[in-house]
N, C-alpha and C positions, 0 to 999 in steps of 0.2 A: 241362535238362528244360524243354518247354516249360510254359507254364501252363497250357493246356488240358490236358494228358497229368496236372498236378499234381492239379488240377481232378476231373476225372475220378479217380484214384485215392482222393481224398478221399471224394466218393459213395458209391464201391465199398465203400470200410471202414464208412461211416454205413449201409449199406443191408444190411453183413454180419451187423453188430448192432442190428438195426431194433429189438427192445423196448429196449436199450438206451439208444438212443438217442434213442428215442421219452422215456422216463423222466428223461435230459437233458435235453430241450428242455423237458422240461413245466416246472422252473422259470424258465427261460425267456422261456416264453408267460406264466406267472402273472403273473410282476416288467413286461412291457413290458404287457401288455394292462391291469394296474393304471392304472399310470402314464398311459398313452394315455386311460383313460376320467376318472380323474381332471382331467388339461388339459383332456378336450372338454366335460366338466362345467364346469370352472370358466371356460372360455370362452364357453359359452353363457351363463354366470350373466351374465359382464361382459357380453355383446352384448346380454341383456334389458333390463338396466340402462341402457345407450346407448341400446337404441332405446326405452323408454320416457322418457325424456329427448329424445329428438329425435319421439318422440310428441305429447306436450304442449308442444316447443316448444325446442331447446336457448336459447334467450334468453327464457325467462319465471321469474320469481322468484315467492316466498314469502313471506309475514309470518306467523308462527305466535305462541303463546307461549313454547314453547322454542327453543333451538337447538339445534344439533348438539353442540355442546362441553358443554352442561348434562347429558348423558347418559352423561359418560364415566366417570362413579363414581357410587356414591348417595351418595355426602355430595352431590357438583356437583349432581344433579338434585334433593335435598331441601331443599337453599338454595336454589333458580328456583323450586321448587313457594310458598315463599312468600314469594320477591321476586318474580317476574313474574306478573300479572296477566292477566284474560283477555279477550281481545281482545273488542272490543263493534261493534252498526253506528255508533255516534257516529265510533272511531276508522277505521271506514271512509270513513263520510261525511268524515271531516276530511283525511283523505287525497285522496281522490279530488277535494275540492271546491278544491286547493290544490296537487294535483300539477301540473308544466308537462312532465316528461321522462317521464312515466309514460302510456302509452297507452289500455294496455283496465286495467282494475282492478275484479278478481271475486272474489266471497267465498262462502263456503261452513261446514258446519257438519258433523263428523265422525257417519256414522251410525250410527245404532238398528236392531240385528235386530228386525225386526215380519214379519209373518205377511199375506200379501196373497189373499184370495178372491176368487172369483170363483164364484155359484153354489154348486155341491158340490164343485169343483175350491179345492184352497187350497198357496199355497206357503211353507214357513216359513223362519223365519229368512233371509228377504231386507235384507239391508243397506239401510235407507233414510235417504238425506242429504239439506242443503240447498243449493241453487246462487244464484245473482243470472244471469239470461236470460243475460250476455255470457261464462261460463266454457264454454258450447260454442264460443265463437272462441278462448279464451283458450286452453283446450284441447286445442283440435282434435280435436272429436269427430266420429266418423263414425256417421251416422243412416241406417238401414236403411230406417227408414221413416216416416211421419208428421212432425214436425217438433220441436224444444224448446219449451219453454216460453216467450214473450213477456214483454215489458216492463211492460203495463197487466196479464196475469194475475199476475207477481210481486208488482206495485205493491196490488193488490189481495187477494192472500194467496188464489187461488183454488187447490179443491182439484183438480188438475190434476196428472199426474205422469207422467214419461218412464224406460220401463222396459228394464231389461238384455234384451237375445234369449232366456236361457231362460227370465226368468220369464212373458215373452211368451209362448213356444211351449208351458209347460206351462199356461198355462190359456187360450191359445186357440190349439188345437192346428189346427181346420180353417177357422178364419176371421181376418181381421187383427184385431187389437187397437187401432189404431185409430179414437177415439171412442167404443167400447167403456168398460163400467165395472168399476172394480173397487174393494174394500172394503181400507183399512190401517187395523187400528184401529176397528173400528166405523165408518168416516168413509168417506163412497164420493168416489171420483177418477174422475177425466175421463185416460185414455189419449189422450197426446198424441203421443207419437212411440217407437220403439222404435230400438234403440240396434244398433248390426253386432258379429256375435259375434268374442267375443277368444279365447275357448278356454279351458285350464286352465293354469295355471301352478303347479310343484313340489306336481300332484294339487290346487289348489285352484282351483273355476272363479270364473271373472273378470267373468262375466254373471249374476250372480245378485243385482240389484241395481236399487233403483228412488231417482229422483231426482226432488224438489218443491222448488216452488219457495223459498227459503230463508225469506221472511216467514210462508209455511205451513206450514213446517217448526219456529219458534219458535210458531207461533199453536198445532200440534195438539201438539207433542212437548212442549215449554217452552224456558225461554231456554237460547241455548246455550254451557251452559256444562259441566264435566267432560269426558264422555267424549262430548260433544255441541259439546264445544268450537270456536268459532270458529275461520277465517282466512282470508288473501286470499291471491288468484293475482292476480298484472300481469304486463305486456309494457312494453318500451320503445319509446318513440318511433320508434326504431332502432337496429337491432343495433350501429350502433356507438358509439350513446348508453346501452347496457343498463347498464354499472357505474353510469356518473351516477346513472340511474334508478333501481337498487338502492339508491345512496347518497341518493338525495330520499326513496324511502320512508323510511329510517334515520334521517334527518334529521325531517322531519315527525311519526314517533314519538318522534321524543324529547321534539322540542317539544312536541305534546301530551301527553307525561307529565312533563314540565318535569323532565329529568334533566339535570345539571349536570355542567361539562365534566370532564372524566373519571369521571366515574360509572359504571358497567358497564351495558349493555343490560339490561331488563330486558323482552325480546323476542328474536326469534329472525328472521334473514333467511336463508332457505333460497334457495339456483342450483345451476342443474346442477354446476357447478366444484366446491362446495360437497357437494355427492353423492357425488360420485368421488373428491371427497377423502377424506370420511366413510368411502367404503367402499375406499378402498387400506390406510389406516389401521387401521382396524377388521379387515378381512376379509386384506389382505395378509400380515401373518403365519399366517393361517390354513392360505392356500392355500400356501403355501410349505412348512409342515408335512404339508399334505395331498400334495403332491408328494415329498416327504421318505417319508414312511412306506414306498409304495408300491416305491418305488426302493433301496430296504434290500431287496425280491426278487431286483432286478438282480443285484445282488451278489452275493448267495447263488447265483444262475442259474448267474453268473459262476465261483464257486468250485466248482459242480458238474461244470462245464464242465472245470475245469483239474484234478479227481481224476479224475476219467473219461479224461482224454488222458491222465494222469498213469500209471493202468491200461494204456488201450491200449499205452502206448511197451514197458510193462514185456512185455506176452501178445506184441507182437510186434517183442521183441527179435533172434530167427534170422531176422525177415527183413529188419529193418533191416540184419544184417550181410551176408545175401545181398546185398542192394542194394549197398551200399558194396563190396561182394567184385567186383561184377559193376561196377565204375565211378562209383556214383552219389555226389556230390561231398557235401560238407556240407551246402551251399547249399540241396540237393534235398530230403535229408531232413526239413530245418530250414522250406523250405516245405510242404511235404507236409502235415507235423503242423499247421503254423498253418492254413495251408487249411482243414484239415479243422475246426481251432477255431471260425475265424471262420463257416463253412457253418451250421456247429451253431447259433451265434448269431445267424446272418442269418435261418436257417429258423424260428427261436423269433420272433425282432423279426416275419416279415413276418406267420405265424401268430398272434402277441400284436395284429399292428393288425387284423388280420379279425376277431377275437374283439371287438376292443373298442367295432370300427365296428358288428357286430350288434348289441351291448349299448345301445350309443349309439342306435342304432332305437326301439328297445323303450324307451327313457326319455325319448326324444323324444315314441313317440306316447302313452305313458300320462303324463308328468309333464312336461317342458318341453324345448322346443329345444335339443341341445345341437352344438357347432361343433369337426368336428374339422379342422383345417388341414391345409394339405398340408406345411408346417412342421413340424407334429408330427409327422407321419407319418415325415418323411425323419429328422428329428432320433432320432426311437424306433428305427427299422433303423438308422441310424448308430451309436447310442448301445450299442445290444446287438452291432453290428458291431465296434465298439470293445473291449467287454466280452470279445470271444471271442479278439480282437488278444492282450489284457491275459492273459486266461488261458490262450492257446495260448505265450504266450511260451516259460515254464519246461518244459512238455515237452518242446514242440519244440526246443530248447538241450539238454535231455537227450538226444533221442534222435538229434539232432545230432554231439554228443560221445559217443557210443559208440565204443569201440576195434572195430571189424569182427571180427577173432582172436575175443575177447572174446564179443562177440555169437554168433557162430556155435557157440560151445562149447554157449551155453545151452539149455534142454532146450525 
C-alpha cells in the first residue's frame, strides 16, 4: 500500500470522528503550546539580558560593594553587609587618579523615588540617581534630545537634570523640555537633554526616570550611602586588555583598603561574564523546571493518544479483518494505525505552535519581547511527532496481529 493511499485513510478515520478527535488533540495542543511558550519566554528573558549587556557595553565592568556570591544565602550577604564597606568618591578618585589599563571610569549613585513638577502637571515616583558627565559614553546612551550633562556643570553641583522620555512627555506634552524647568524636591532644575524611549519591560516602564549630576545628587539627596549607595562603571583600554583592567581595578581596591594577601574582597567586581554566570546559575535550574512541568502535558497528550487508538483498533476490528480477507499485509495495517497516531500528533504540535506564537504576541506587546526560534518550532512538531510514533506503536501491533477469521466473527 502506497503511503499516500495509507495517508489518506488515516484522515478519513480522524475526520470520521471529528469531536473525538478534536478532544485528543486538545491535550495535545495544551502540553506543546505550554512548552513552546515557556522556551519563547525564557529565550526572550536570555536575549534581554544579552542585549542589555551588549547595551552598556559587553567589555565594561563594575565596582560595587557586593558581589554576586555575597547574595547566595543570608548568612553570605549578612557577613558583606558588615565586612564590606561603601564605596566613597575618594576611592574613586584613587582609582581613576592611578588607573593605566582603565579607560573611561564613571560613578554613579543608586536612586530616590522623588516626585517631579512641573506647574499643575506632577509625576511621581520617578527614580532619581547620580552620574559623573562620562557614564553617557560609558554607557552608551542614546539621547533624543538636548544633550547630558557636562563636566564644569558636574564639577560645580548645578541643578541640572536629564530626564527619561515619559517623564518628559508627561509634563511637556506640546512643547520640548529642553531648557524648560522643573521642580525635584522643592529644588528647581534646568532640563538638559531627554533620554530615547526603551519601552516596558516584564509591565515595568524603563523611562520613567531622571538623572543629576552625581555631586547634586550627594549636595540635594545626602551622601550616598544605603539605598543611595555608590559605584563605578569603566571600560578598558581595549577589549583585549579588559580582564587586566578589571584585575587593576581589584588591585587598586585593595590597596586602598590595605587588604592583605589572601584576605577575601571586601568589594564586589561585576562583567558581563559575570552576569550570565549569576544568571545560568541562579535562574538555570529554574528554567529547566519550567520546561519540566509543561512537558508532563506531552505525555499525558501522548497517553490519550495511545487509549483513543487503543479504542479505535478495538470499534474497528471487522474491518481490519475485511482488510487482511481482502490482501492487506501486516505491514499495512501496522502503518495505517501509526499514521493515523503520528497525524493526531502532528496536528496537536503544529496547532500548539500557533497558539503559542499568538500568545507570544500578546506578551510581547504588553510585558517584554519574547523569541520564538525556528528551533523550537521544528523540535515542538518533532517532539509531539515522536509522541504519537511512541503511542501509535502498541495499537498498531495490536491491530496488526489480529487473526482475519477472528476479526470478521466480531460484531
Amino acid at each position: 500500500m502506497q503511503f499516500k493511499e495509507t495517508l489518506k485513510l488515516a484522515l478519513d478515520a480522524i475526520w470520521a470522528h471529528k469531536l473525538r478527535s478534536a478532544l485528543t488533540l486538545l491535550g495535545m495542543i495544551i502540553g506543546v503550546t505550554a512548552v513552546v511558550i515557556v522556551v519563547s519566554l525564557i529565550q526572550g528573558f536570555n536575549r534581554y539580558v544579552e542585549e542589555k549587556i551588549a547595551g552598556i557595553g559587553a567589555k565594561t565592568f563594575s565596582v560595587r560593594r557586593f558581589s554576586f556570591e555575597d547574595f547566595k544565602n543570608t548568612d553570605a550577604i549578612t557577613t558583606a553587609q558588615r565586612r564590606n564597606k561603601e564605596l566613597t568618591f575618594d576611592d574613586y578618585d584613587y582609582i581613576r587618579s592611578r588607573a593605566k589599563l582603565i579607560d573611561k571610569l564613571g560613578a554613579k549613585a543608586q536612586g530616590t523615588p522623588s516626585n517631579i513638577k512641573r506647574g499643575g502637571e506632577m509625576v511621581e515616583s520617578v527614580n532619581v540617581d547620580g552620574a559623573t558627565p562620562n557614564c553617557v559614553d560609558i554607557e552608551n546612551l542614546d539621547i533624543a534630545e538636548g544633550r547630558y550633562f557636562t563636566e564644569p556643570e558636574s564639577e560645580s553641583a548645578l541643578n541640572v537634570v536629564y530626564l527619561g522620555a515619559d517623564v518628559a512627555t508627561k509634563l511637556f506634552p506640546l512643547t520640548s523640555a529642553i531648557g524648560q524647568e522643573v521642580t525635584i524636591r522643592g529644588l528647581p532644575y534646568r532640563v538638559v537633554g531627554v533620554g530615547v524611549a526603551k519601552g516596558t519591560v516584564f509591565g515595568m516602564p524603563q523611562d520613567n526616570y531622571a538623572t543629576i549630576p552625581l555631586r547634586t545628587y550627594i549636595k540635594n539627596y545626602g551622601p550616598p550611602v544605603r539605598q543611595r549607595n555608590m559605584y563605578m562603571v569603566g571600560t578598558a583600554v581595549s577589549d583585549s586588555q579588559f580582564n587586566d583592567a578589571v584585575e587593576e581595578a581589584r588591585y587598586l581596591m585593595r590597596s586602598r583598603r590595605q587588604l592583605k594577601e589572601g584576605e577575601k574582597d571586601n568589594f564586589g567586581i561585576g562583567t558581563p561574564d559575570a552576569v550570565l554566570g549569576f544568571r545560568d546559575r541562579v535562574l538555570g535550574p529554574i528554567f529547566i523546571v519550567a520546561i519540566a512541568v509543561p512537558a508532563i502535558a506531552l505525555v499525558v497528550g501522548g497517553i490519550v493518544i495511545m487509549n483513543i487508538m487503543l479504542v479505535s483498533v478495538t470499534e474497528r476490528t471487522k474491518e481490519i479483518g475485511i482488510r487482511k480477507a481482502l490482501g492487506a499485509r501486516r505491514t499495512d495495517i501496522l502503518k495505517q494505525f501509526l499514521i493515523e497516531a503520528v497525524v493526531l500528533s502532528a496536528i496537536g504540535g503544529s496547532v500548539g505552535v500557533l497558539l503559542a506564537w499568538g500568545v507570544g504576541q500578546i506578551v510581547t506587546a504588553v510585558f517584554f519581547q519574547t523569541y520564538l526560534s525556528i528551533a523550537a518550532v521544528i523540535t515542538a512538531v518533532g517532539v509531539s511527532g515522536l509522541i504519537g510514533v511512541l503511542s501509535g506503536v502498541l495499537p498498531a501491533r495490536k491491530a496488526a496481529t489480529l487473526d482475519p477469521i477472528e476479526a470478521l466473527r466480531a460484531d
